[in-house]
DSSP file (Angstrom, degrees, kcal/mol; ACC not computed):
  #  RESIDUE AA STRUCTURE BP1 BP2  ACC     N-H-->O    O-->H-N    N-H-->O    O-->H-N    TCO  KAPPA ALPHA  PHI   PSI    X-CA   Y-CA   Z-CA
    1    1 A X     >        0   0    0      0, 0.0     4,-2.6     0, 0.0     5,-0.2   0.000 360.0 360.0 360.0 -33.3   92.0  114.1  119.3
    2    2 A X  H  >  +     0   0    0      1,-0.2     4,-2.3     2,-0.1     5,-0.1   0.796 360.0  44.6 -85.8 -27.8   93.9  117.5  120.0
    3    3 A X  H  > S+     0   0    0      2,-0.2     4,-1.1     1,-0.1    -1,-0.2   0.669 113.0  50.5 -91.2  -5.4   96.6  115.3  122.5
    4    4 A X  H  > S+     0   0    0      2,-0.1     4,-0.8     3,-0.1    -2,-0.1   0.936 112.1  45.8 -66.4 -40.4   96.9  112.4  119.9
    5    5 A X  H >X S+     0   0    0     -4,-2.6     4,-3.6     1,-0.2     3,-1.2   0.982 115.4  50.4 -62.9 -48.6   97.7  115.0  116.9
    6    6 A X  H >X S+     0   0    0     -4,-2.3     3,-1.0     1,-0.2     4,-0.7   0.885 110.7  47.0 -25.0 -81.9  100.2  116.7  119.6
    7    7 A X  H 3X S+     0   0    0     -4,-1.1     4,-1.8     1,-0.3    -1,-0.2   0.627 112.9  54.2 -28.2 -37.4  101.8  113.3  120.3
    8    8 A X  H <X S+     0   0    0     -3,-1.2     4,-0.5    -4,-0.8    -1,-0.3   0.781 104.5  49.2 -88.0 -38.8  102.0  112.7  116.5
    9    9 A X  H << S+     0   0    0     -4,-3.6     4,-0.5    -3,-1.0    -1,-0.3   0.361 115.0  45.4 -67.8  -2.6  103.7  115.6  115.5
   10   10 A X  H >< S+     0   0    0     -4,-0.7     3,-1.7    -5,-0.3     4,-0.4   0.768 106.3  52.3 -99.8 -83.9  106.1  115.0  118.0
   11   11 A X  H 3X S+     0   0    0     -4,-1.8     4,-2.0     1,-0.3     3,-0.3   0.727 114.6  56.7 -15.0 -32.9  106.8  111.1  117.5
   12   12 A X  T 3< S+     0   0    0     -4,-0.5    -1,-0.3     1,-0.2     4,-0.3   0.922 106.3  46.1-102.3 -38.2  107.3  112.6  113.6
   13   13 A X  T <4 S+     0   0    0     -3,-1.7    -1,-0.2    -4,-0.5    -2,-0.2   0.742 105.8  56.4  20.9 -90.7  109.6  114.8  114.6
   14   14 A X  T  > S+     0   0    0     -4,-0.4     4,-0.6    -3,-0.3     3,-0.5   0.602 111.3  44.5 -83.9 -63.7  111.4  112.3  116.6
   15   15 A X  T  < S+     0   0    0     -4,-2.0    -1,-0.3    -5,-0.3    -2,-0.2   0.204 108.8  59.4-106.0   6.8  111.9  110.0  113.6
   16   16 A X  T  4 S+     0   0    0     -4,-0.3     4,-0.5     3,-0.1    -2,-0.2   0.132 108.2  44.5 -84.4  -6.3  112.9  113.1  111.1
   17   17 A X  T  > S+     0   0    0     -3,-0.5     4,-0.9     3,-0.2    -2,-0.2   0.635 113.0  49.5-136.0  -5.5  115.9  114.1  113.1
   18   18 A X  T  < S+     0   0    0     -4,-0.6     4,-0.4     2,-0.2    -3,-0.1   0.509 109.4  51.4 -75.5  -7.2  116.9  110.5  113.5
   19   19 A X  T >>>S+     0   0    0      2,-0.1     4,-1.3     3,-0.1     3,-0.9   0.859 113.1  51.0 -76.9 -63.4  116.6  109.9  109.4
   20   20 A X  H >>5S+     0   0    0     -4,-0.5     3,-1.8     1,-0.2     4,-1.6   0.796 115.2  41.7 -61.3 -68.7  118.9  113.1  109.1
   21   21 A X  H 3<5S+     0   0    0     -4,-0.9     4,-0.3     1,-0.3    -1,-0.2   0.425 112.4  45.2  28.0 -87.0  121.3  111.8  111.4
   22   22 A X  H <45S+     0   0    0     -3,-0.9     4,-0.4    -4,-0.4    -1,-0.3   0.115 112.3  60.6 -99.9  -5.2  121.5  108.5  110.5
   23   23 A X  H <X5S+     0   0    0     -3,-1.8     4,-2.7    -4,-1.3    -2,-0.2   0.566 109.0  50.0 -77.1 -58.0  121.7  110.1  106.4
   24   24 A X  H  X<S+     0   0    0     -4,-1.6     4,-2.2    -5,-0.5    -2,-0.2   0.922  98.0  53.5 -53.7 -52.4  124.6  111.8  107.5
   25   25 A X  H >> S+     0   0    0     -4,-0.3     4,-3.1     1,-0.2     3,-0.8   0.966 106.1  61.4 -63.1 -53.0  126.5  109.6  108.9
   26   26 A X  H 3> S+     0   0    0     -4,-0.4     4,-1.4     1,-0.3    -1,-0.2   0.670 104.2  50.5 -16.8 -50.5  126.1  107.7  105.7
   27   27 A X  H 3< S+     0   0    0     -4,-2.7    -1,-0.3     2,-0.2    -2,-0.2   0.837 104.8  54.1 -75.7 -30.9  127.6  110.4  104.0
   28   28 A X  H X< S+     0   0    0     -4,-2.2     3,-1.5    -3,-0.8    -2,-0.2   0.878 108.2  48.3 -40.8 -44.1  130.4  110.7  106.0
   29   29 A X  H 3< S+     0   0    0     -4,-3.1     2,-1.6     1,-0.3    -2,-0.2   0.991 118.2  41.2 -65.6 -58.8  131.4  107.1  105.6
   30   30 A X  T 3< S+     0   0    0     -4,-1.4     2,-0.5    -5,-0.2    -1,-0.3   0.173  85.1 116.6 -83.6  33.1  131.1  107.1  102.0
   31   31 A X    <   -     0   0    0     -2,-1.6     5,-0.3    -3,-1.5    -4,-0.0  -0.882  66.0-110.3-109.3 126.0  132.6  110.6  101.0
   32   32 A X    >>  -     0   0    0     -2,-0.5     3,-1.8     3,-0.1     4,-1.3   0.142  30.8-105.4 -67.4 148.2  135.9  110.8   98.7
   33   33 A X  H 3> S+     0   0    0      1,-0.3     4,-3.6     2,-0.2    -1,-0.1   0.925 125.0  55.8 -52.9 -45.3  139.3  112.0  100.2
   34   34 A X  H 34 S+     0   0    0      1,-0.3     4,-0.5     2,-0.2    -1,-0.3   0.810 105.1  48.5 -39.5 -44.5  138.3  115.1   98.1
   35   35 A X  H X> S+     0   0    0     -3,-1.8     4,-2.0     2,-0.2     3,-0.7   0.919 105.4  55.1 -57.0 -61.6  135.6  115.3   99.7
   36   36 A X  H 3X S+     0   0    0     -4,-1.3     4,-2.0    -5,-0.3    -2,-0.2   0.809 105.2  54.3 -51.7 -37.4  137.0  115.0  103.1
   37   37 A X  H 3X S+     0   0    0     -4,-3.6     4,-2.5    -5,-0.2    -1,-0.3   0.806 106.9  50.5 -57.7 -32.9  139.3  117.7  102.6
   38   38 A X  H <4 S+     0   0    0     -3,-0.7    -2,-0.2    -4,-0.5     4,-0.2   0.894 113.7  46.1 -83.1 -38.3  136.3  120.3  101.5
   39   39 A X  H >X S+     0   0    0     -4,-2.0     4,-1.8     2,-0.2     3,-1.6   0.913 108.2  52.1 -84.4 -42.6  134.4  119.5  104.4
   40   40 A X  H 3< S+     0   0    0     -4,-2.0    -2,-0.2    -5,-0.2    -1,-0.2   0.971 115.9  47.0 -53.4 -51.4  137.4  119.7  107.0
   41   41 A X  T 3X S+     0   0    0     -4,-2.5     4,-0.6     2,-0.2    -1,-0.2   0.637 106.6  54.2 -65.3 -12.2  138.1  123.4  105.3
   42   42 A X  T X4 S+     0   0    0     -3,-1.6     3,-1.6     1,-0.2     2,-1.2   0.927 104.6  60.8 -91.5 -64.9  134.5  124.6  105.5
   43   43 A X  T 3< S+     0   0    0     -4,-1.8    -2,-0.2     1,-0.3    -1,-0.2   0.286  92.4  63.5 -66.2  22.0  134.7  123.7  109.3
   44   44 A X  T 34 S+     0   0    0     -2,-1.2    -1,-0.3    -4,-0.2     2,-0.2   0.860 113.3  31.4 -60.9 -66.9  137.2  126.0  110.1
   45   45 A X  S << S+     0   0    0     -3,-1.6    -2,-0.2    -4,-0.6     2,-0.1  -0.161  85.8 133.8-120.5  53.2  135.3  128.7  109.3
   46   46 A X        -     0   0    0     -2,-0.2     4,-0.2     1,-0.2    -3,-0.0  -0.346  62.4-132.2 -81.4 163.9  131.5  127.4  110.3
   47   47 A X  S >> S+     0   0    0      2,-0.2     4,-3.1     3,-0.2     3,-2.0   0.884 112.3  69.4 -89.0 -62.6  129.6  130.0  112.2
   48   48 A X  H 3> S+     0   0    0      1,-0.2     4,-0.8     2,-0.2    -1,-0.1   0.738 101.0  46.2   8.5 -70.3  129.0  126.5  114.4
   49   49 A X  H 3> S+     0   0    0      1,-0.2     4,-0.9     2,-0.2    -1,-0.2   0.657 118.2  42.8 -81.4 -20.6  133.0  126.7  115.3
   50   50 A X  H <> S+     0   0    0     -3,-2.0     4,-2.4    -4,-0.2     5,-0.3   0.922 108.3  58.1 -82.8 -55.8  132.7  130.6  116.2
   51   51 A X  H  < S+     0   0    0     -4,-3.1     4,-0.3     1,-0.2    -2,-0.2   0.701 114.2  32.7 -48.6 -24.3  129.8  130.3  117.9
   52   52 A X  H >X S+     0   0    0     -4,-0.8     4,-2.4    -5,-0.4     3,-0.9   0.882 114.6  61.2-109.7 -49.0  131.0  127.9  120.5
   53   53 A X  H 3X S+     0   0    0     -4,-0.9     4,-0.7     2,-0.3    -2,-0.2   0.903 115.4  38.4  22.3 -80.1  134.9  129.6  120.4
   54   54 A X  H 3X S+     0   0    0     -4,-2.4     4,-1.0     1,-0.2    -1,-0.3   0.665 110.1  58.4 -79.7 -20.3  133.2  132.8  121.6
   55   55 A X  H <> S+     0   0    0     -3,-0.9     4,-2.8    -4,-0.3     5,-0.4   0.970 103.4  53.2 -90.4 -58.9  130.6  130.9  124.0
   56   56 A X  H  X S+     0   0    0     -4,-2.4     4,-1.1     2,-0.3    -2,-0.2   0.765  98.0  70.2 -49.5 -21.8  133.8  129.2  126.2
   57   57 A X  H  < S+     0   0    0     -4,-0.7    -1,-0.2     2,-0.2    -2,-0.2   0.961 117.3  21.3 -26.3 -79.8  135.2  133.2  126.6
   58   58 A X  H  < S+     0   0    0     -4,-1.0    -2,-0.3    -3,-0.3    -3,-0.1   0.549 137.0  28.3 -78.0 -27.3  132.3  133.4  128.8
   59   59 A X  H  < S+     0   0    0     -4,-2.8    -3,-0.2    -5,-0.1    -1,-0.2   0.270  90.3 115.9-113.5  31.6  131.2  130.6  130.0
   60   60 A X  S  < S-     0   0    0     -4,-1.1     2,-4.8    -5,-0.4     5,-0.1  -0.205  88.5 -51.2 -74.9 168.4  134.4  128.6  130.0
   61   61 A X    >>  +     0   0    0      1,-0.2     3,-1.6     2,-0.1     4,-0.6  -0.145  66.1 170.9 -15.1  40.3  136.4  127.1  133.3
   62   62 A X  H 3>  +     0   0    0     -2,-4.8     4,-2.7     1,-0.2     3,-0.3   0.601  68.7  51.7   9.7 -61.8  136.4  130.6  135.1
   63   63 A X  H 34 S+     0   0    0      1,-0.3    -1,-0.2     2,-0.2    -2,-0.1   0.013 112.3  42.5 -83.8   1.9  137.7  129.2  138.5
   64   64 A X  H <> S+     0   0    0     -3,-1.6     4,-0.6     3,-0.1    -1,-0.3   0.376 116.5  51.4-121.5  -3.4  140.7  127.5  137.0
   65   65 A X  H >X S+     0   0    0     -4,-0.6     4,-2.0    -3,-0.3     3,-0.7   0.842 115.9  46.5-102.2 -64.9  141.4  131.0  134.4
   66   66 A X  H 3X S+     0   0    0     -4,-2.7     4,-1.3     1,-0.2    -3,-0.2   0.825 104.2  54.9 -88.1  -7.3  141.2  132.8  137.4
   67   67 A X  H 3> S+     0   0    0      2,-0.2     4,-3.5     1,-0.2    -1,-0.2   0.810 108.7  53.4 -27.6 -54.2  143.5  130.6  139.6
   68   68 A X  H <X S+     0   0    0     -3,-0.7     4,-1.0    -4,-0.6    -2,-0.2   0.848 105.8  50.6 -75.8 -28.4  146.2  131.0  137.0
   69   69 A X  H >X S+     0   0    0     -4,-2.0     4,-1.8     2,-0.1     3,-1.4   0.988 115.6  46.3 -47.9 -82.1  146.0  134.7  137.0
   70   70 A X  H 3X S+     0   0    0     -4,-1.3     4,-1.6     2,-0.2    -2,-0.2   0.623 106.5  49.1  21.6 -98.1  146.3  134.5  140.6
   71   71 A X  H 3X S+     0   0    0     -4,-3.5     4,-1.6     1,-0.2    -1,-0.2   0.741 114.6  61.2 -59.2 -25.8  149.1  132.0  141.1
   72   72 A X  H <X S+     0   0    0     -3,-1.4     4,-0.8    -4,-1.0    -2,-0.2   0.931 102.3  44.5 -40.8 -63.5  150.7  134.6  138.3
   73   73 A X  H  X S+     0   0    0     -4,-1.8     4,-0.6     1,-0.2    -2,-0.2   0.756 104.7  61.6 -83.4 -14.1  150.6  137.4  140.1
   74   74 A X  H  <>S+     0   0    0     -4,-1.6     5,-1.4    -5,-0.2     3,-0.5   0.767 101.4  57.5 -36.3 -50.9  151.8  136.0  143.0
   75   75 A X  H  <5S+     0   0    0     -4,-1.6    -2,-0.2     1,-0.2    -1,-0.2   0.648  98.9  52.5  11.0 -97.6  154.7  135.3  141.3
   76   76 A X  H  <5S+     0   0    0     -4,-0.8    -1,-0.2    -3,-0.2    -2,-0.2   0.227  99.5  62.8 -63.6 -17.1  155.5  138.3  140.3
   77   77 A X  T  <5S-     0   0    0     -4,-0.6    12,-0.4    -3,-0.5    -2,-0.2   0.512 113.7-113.3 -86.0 -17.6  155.3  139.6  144.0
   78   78 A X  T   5S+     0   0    0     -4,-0.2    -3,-0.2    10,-0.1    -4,-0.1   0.590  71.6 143.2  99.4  -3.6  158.3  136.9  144.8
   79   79 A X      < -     0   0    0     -5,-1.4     2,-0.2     9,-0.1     9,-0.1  -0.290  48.1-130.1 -57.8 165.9  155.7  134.8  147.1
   80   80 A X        -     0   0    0     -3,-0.0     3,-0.3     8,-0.0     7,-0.1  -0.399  39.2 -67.4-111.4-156.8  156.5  131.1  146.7
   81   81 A X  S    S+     0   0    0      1,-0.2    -2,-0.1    -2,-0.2    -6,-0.0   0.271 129.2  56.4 -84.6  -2.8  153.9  128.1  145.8
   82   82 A X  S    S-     0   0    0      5,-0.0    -1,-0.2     0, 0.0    -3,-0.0   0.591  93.1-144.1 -73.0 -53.4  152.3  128.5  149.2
   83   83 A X        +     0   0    0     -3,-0.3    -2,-0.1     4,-0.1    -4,-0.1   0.246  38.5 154.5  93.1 -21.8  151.4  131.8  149.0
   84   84 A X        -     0   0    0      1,-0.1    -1,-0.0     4,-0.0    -5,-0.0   0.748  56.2-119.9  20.5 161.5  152.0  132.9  152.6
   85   85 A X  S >  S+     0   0    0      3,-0.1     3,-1.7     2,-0.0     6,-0.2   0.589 114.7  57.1-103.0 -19.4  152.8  136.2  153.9
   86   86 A X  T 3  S+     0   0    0      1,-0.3     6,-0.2     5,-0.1    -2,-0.0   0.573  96.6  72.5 -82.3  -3.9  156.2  134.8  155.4
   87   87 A X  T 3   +     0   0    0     -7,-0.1    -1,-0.3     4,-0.1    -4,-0.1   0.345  65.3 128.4 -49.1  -8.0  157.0  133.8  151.9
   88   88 A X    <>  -     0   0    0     -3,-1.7     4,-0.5     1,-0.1   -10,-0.1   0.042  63.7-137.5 -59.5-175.6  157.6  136.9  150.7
   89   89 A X  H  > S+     0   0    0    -12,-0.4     4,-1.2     2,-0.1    -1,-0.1   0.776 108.2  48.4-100.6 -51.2  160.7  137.2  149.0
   90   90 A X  H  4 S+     0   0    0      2,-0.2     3,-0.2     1,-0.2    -2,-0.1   0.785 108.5  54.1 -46.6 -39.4  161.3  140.8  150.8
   91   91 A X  H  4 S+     0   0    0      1,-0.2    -1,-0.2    -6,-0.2    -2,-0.1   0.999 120.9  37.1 -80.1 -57.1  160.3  139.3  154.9
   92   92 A X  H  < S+     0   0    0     -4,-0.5    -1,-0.2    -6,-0.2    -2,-0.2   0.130  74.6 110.0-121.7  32.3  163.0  136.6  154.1
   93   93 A X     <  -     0   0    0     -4,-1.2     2,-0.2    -3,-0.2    -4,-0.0  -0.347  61.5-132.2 -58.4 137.3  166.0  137.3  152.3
   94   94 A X        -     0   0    0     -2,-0.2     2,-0.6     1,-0.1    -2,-0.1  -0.744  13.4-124.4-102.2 156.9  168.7  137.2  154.4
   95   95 A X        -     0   0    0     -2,-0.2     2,-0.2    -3,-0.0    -1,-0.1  -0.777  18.6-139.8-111.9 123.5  171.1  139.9  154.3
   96   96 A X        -     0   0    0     -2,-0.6     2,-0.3     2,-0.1    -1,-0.0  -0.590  22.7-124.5 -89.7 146.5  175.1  138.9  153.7
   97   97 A X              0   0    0     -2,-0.2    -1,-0.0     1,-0.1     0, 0.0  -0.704 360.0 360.0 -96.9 128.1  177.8  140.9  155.8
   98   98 A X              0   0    0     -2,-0.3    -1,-0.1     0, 0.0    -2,-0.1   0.452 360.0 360.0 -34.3 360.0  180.4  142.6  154.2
């Protein structure tokens, strides 16, 4: 009895957060340009759009963020796209004779 009621409260669930959904979407389709506008300006500044904003900080692409630093500072040392030490800018400028 105790694993039907389980089952049943789950299955009811199940079919409550597919009526809100499917309710929603409903309201989207049918909501006035006015409308559209109010909602577009409330999701700017949803907690939703922070929360997830601030979650990519930290768990965002890491290994391609720090690549670009990287290929940055490289840069800035005069290395070329290789990265080399016989790239340097310094090993292989050549020096012109008076």
């Amino acid at each position: 009895m105790g694993e039907a009621l389980a089952w049943l409260i789950a299955i009811v669930i199940i079919v409550l957060l597919l009526w809100t959904v499917s309710r929603e979407n409903d309201r989207k389709r049918r909501r006035s340009s006015q409308e559209y506008e109010r909602d577009v300006a409330e999701s700017r500044s949803s907690m939703l759009r922070a929360g997830m904003l601030e979650l990519d900080k930290f768990a965002g692409n890491t290994t391609n963020k720090r690549a670009a630093v990287e290929y940055l500072r490289d840069e800035e040392q005069g290395q070329t796209k290789t990265g080399g030490k016989d790239d340097d800018k310094e090993r292989t400028e050549v020096e012109e004779r008076p």
